[in-house]
N, C-alpha and C positions, 0 to 999 in steps of 0.2 A: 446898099440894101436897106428898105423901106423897113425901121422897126416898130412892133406893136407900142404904142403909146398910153400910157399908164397914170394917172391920177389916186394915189393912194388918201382914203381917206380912214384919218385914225391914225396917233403916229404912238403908240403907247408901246410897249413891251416886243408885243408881235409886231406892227405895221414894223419898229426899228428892225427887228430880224428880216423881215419881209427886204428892205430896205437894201439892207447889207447885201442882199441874196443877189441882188438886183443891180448891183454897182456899176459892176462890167458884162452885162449878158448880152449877149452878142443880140438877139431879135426884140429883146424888149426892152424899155427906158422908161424910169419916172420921168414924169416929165411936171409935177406940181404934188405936194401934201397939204392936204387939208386937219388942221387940227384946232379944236379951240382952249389948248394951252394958253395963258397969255404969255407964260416966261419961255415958250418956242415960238410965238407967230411972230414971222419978220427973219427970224435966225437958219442960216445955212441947214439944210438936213447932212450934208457931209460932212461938217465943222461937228456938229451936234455928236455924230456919230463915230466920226473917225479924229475928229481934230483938223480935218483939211476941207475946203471948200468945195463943192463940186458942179454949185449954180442952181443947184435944188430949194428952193424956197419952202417955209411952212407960210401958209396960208390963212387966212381965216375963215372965209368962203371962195366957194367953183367962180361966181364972179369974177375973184381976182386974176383968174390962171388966165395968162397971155397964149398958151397953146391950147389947141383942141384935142383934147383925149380918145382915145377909142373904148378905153375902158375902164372904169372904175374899180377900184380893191376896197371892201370897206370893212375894216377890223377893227369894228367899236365897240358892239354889246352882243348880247346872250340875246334877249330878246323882242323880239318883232315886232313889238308896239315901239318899242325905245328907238329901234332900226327905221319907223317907218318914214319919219320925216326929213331924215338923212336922204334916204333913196328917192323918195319921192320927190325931193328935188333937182336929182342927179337924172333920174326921167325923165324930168320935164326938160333939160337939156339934150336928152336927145344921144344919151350914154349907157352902156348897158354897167354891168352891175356885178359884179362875183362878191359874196360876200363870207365871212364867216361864223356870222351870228347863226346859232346853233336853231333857233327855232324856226329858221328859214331852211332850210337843210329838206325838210318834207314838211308844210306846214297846210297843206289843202283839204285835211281832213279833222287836224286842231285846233287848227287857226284859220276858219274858213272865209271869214267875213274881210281880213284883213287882205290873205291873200289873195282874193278873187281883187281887190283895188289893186293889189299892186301888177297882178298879173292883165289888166285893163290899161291902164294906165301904161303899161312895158307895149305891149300892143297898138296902144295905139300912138304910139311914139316911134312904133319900128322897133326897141328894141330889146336886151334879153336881162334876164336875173337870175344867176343861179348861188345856192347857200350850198359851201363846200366845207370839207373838215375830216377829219379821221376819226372824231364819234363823235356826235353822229356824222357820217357821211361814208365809211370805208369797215373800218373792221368788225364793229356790231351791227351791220348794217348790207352793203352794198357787195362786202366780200362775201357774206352768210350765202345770199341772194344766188351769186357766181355759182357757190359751192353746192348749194341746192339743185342747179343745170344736172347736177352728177346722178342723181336720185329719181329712180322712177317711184319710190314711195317716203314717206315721210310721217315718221311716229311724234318724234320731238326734237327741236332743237335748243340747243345750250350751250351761250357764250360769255365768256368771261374774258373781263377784261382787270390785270389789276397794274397799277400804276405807282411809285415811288414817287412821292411828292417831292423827295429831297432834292429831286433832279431838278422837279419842274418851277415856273416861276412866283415869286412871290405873289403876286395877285393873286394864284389859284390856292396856294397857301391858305392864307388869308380867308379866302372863300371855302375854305373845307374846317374852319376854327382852328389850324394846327396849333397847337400849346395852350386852348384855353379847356374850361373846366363843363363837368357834364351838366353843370346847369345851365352854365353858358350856351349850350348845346340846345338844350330845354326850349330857353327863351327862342332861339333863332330856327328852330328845326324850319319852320316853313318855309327860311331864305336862302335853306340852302340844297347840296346836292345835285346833281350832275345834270345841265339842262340837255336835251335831247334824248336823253334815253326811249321817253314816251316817242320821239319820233323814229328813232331807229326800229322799236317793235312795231310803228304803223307801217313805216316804208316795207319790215318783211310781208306782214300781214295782206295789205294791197299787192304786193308784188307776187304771193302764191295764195290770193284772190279766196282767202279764206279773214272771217268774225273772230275776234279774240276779247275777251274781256280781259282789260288789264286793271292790275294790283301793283300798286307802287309802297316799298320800305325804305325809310333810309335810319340807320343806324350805326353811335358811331365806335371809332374802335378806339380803345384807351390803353396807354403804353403801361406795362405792365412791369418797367422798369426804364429808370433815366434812358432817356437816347440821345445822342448826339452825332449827325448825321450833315454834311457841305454845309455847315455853320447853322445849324438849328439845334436847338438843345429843347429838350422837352422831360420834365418832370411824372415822375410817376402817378399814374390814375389823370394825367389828364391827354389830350385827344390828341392824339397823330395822326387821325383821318376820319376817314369812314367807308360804311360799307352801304351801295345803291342797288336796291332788287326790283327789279321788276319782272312777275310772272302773268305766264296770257295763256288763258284757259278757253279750249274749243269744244262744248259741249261738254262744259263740268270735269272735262280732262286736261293736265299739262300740256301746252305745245311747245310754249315758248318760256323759256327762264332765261334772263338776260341779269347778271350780275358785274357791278363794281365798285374796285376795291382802289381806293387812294388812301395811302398813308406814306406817313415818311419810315423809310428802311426797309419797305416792301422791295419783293424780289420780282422786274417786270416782267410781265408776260400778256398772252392773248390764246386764248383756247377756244376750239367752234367746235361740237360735236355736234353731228347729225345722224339719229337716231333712224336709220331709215336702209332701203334696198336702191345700193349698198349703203352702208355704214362707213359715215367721213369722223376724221378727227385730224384737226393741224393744231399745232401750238408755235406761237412764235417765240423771240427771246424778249419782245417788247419791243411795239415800235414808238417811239418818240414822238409825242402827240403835236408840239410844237413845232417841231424841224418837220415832220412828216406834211402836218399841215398849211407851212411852206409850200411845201413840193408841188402840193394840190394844187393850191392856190396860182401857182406859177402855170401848171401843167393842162390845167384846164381852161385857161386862156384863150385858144386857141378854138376849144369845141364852142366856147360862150358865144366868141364872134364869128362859127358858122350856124349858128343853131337858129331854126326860128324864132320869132319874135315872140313874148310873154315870160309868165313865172316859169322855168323850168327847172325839174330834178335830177342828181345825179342818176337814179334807176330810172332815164328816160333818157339821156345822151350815151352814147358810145363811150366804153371804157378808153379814158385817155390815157398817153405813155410822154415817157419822158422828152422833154423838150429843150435839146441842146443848146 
């Protein structure tokens, strides 16, 4: 059986999970990583990961890859400027693109200059790009969208997402200041904070074809006593997370409140109410940002390379399902 052929570019945290995910799947194969590590390029991805060989190369550039991919995975950055020159030259080979840089995800209305290139350039190559993820891309976002279908009216909607940092990986850590102090916080407020959020309120917004003026807070939250939590110890008064608001106002009224909360010892969850005829509310127990956006990543494969040619969004392909 002919399997989908895979070029994973990025081998950091996630592409290794991605990696592992990927080892023995019956319809898909890496088949080359691209990374520009120097203490990985040249060295086994199975060795790397497992201790055992499996013929997998890291790479330094798509030049070097002996086989031809069908598709590229590319889990490097947040965003889309940083993203652009990576894809743009995965294009120009004539490769389509799933990625999970968060401001690819719905960028046609943010980011309009960049992605109108990239969605020309996919085009006129013959082929696709789609920015996947579980926020943005799925539970503040695409599942809202779903749950909306239920509602023949709509007063307001409001979702909350909050997240246990302790779980998740150090890099995101790191990027939310866990254990350092509220000045520290000060200094950095504008590097940090959850990127896509502004894109999961455009994707609702476009998608029930209504204007939102959006207001962006981020503020952070400070441990109010030692914590120690999967090996993080964090002193009191200073940061174990924070908390990202964003609310979208339709004619000087609430529509949209989208809230998130990452801190370490948080209890995870997901909540969507829809304030409307009828009246929705789910809550999850927390889905798993990482392992979920695996899943994605894997699962949507399949829709990339039937879909037509250009930039494309997940609220524009067919809800994909699991792929054995």
């Amino acid at each position: 059986m002919h399997k989908i052929k895979v070029v994973q570019v990025g081998f950091g945290s996630l592409g290794v999970a991605f990696f592992k995910t990927l080892v023995d799947h019956k319809k898909i194969k890496v088949v080359g990583i691209i990374d520009t590590d120097p203490n990985k390029i040249g060295k086994d991805a199975g060795f790397l990961t497992a201790g055992k060989k499996n013929g997998v190369r890291i790479l330094k550039d798509l030049q070097n890859l002996r086989v031809r991919p069908d598709l590229a995975v590319v889990t490097t950055t947040s965003k889309i400027r940083e993203a652009y020159g990576q894809i743009y030259q995965i294009l120009k080979q004539r490769i389509s693109v799933i990625t999970t840089c968060e401001e690819l995800v719905y960028p046609k209305k943010l980011h309009q200059k960049i992605a109108k290139k990239i969605d020309l350039l996919a085009k006129r190559n013959r082929v696709v790009v789609l920015g996947v993820g579980v926020n943005p891309g799925f539970v503040m976002d695409s599942l809202v969208i779903t749950l909306s279908t239920l509602c023949s009216k709509i007063k307001k909607i409001s979702v909350t997402r909050v997240v246990n940092l302790a779980k998740r990986r150090k890099t995101l850590q790191n990027k939310m200041l866990v254990g350092m102090t509220a000045a520290e916080f000060r200094k950095n407020k504008t590097k940090i904070g959850h990127v896509g959020l502004k894109e999961s309120a455009q994707m609702i917004a476009d998608s029930l074809n209504i204007k939102l003026n959006l207001k962006n807070s981020i503020t952070p939250i400070l441990a109010e006593t030692a914590i120690s939590s999967n090996g993080i110890n964090i002193k009191p008064k200073r940061i174990c997370g924070i908390k990202h608001t964003l609310c979208g106002k339709k004619s000087n009224s609430k529509f949209l409140e989208m809230s998130l909360l990452m801190y370490v010892g948080a209890k995870d969850c997901d909540m969507i109410k829809i304030e409307g005829e009828p009246p929705i509310q789910i809550k999850t127990n927390g889905i798993n940002g990482d392992k979920a956006t695996i899943s994605l990543l894997l699962n949507y494969i399949p829709k990339v390379l039937k879909s037509r040619p250009g930039l494309r969004t997940v609220n524009e392909l067919p809800n994909p399902r699991f792929v054995s």
